[in-house]
C-alpha positions, 0 to 999 in steps of 0.5 A, spaced: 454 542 502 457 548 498 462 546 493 469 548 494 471 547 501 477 550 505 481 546 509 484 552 513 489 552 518 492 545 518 500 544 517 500 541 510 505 536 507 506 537 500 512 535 495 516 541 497 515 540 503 510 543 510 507 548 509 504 552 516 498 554 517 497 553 510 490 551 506 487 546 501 481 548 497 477 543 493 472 545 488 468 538 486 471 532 487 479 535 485 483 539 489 484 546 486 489 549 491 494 547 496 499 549 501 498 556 500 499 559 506 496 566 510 498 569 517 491 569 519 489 561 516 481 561 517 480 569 516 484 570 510 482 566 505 485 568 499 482 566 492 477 562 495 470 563 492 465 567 496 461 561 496 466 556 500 465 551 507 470 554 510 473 548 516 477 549 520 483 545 521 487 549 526 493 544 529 492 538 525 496 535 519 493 535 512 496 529 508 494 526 502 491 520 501 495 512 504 495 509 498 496 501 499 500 497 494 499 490 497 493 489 501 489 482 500 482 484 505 479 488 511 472 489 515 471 482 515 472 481 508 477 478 502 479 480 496 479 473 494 470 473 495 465 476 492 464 483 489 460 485 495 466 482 499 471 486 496 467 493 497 467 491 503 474 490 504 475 497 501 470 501 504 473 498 511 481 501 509 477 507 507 475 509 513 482 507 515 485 514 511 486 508 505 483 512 498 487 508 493 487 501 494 490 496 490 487 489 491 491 482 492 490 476 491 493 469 495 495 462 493 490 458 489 487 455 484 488 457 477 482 456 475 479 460 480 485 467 480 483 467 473 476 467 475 478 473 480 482 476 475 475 477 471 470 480 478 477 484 480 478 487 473 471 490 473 471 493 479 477 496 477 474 499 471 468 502 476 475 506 480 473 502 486 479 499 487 487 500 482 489 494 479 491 487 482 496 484 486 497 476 484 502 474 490 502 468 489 503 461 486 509 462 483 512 462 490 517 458 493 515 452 498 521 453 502 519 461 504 511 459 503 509 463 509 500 463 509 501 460 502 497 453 501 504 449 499 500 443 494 497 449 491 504 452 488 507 452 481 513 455 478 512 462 474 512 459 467 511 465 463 505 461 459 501 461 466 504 468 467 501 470 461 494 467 463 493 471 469 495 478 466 491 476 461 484 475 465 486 482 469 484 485 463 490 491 463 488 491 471 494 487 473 499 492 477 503 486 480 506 479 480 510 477 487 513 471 485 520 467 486 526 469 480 529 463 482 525 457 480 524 455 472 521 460 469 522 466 475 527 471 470 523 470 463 517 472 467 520 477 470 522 479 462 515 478 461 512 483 465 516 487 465 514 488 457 507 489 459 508 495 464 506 490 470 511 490 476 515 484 478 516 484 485 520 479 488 518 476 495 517 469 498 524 468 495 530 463 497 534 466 491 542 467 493 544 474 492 547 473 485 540 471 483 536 477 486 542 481 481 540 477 475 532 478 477 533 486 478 537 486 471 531 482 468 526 487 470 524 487 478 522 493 481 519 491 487 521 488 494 515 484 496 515 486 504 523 486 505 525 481 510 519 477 511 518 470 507 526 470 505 532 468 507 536 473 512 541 477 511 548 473 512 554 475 512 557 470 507 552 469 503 547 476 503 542 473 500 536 478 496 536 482 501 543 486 501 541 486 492 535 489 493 536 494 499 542 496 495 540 497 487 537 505 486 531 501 481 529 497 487 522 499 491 522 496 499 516 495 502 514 495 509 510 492 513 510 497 520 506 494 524 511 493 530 510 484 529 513 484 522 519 487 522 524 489 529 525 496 529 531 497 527 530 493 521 525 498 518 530 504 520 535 499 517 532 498 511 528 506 510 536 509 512 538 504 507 534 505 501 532 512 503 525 515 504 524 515 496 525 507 495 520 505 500 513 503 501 509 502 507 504 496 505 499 493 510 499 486 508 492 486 511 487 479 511 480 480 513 480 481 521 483 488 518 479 492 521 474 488 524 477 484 531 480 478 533 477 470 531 478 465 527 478 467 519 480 463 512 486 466 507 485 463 501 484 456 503 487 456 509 485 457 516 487 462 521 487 465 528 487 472 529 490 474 537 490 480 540 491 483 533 497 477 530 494 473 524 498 466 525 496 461 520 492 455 525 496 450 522 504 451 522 502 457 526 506 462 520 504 470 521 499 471 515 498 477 513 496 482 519 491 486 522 494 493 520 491 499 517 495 504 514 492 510 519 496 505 524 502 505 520 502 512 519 502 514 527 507 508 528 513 510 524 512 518 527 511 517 533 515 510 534 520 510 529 520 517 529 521 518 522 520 526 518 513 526 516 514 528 510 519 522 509 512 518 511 507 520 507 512 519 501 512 512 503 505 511 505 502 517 499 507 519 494 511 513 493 506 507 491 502 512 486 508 513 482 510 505 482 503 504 480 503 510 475 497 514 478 501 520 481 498 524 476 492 524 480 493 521 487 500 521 492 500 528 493 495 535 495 497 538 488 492 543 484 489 538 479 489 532 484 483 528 486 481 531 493 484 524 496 486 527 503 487 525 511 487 529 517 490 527 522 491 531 529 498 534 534 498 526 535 497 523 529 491 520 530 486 519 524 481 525 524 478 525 517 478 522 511 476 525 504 476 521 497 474 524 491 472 531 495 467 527 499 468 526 507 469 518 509 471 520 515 469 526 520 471 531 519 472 531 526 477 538 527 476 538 534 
């Protein structure tokens, strides 16, 4: 296989904006042109070497590649298990157009998130996945969701510590609930060691989820679920971080998790460079309905919901961000550069990997998805190298 690549023809969506009939050249595994656009795209190459795989990519979309902050399995697998497990995992969402993953982490023993910490930390090390995302145990029992309830704690910053400590400089994020002992001197903490506080599974007042942002969070874990609604006296953690411009919303669009006008409520109010599209995704991603483990609970996967056995509590989802991406263009209707923002761009500058991923820059890794006129997944592309496709037919 040649290597430089020309992706010639495709309508390419940069920071700038969307470029027609534009081209993306990649040269080993980084992207080393993009966008530059040419009356005739296939034909007129431009500074493309003699020696170039030229693929023609006429009406379909380039975008880069979905980048996932919260995602805890998928292809039948968790994050929770082994590291062939966890490869697994990866690799099923790579399929599905996700070229930077961040691996999280649900409720459990101490003991054993340490331990997962350690096995997630090294492949971390390896790029196989971006960091780790503990959700889980300093959460609330009153808004626990699919979290075994016996297995919580408060967010003592000691305990805080202990986690970021086993990650090994891999910690990306910790959801907990501000509002229990210990919640704003955690949220300090992290904030001091350049790992995001994310409020989620939350009972705090809206007064609380002020002190909490002042603090240092910057992250709304999937806005709406597993908090109290929005009220009209009493606003809860919603209206502060929907209004504060320091905040990130994410999204779940799987058309289960949140009424549509609750999404465009919140992309509206936030704007496009406020959200991030997340999947939640537990291990049926990917692989199909049936009876399944999240943590140490049990779940039932039915016609694609994920609902815990006991309590019948959503748990997590099925989603892949190939599937949220359509969605949002063509159910909710959203621009597509405000899409890829919230799928791409979005999540790598919180996760502070921008410089090398969330957008088709020259420089970049070649992390890329090709979708068509639907925005159906047509091919994917990590590091110069086709996962998926291309299928441009």
């Amino acid at each position: 296989m040649a290597s430089c690549k020309v992706l010639a023809g495709a309508r390419v969506v940069l920071p700038t904006g969307i470029v027609t009939d534009g081209r993306v050249i990649v040269e080993g595994t980084r992207i080393a042109d993009g966008g530059s656009p040419g009356p005739e795209p296939v034909g007129n190459l431009g500074k493309a070497p003699e020696n170039a795989e030229i693929i023609d990519v006429r009406d379909h979309w380039l975008v880069p590649g979905f980048v996932d902050m919260h995602n805890h399995g998928g292809g039948g697998a968790s994050f929770s298990g082994t590291a062939d497990d966890i490869l697994t995992a990866v690799r099923a969402h790579r399929l599905h157009g996700t070229t930077t993953l961040v691996a999280s982490t649900v409720t459990d023993d101490m003991d054993f998130l340490v331990k997962q910490a350690g096995l997630l930390s090294e492949l971390a090390e390896q790029g196989d996945v971006a960091g780790i995302h503990f959700e889980g145990p300093f959460i609330s029992p009153c808004r626990k969701g699919a979290h075994s309830e016996e297995l919580l704690r408060h967010p003592d910053p000691a305990e805080v510590r202990k986690l970021i400590d086993a990650a090994r400089g891999r910690a990306s994020m910790v959801t907990l609930a501000a509002e229990l002992p210990g919640g704003i001197d955690s949220v300090r903490l992290l904030a001091e060691h350049g790992v995001i506080a994310a409020i989620g599974h939350t009972d705090a007042t809206y007064e609380q989820t002020v002190e909490a942002i002042d603090a240092g969070a910057t992250v709304a874990t999937h806005l709406f679920n597993a908090m109290p609604a929005l009220g009209h006296r009493a606003p809860g953690p919603i209206a502060a971080l929907l209004e504060d411009e320091r905040v990130t919303v994410e999204l779940i669009d799987d058309g289960t998790h949140l009424h549509p006008a609750s999404l465009q409520l919140a992309f509206h109010h936030a704007g496009p460079g406020r959200v991030a599209f997340i999947t939640d995704a537990m291990d049926a991603a990917g692989f199909g309905d049936g009876r399944y483990v999240l943590g140490p609970l049990e779940v039932e996967v039915s016609e694609g919901v994920a609902r815990l056995v006991e309590g019948g509590s959503i748990a997590g989802s099925t989603l892949t961000l190939d599937r949220a991406f359509q969605r949002a263009v063509t159910v909710d209707r959203l621009p597509v550069e405000d899409v890829v923002a919230a799928i791409s761009a979005n999540p790598a500058k919180l996760l502070g990997v921008y410089d090398r991923v969330g957008s088709l820059e020259p420089g970049k890794d070649a992390d890329l998805v090709l979708l068509d006129a639907d925005f159906a997944l047509k091919g994917v592309m990590r590091r110069g190298e086709w996962v998926v496709g291309p299928q441009p037919g």
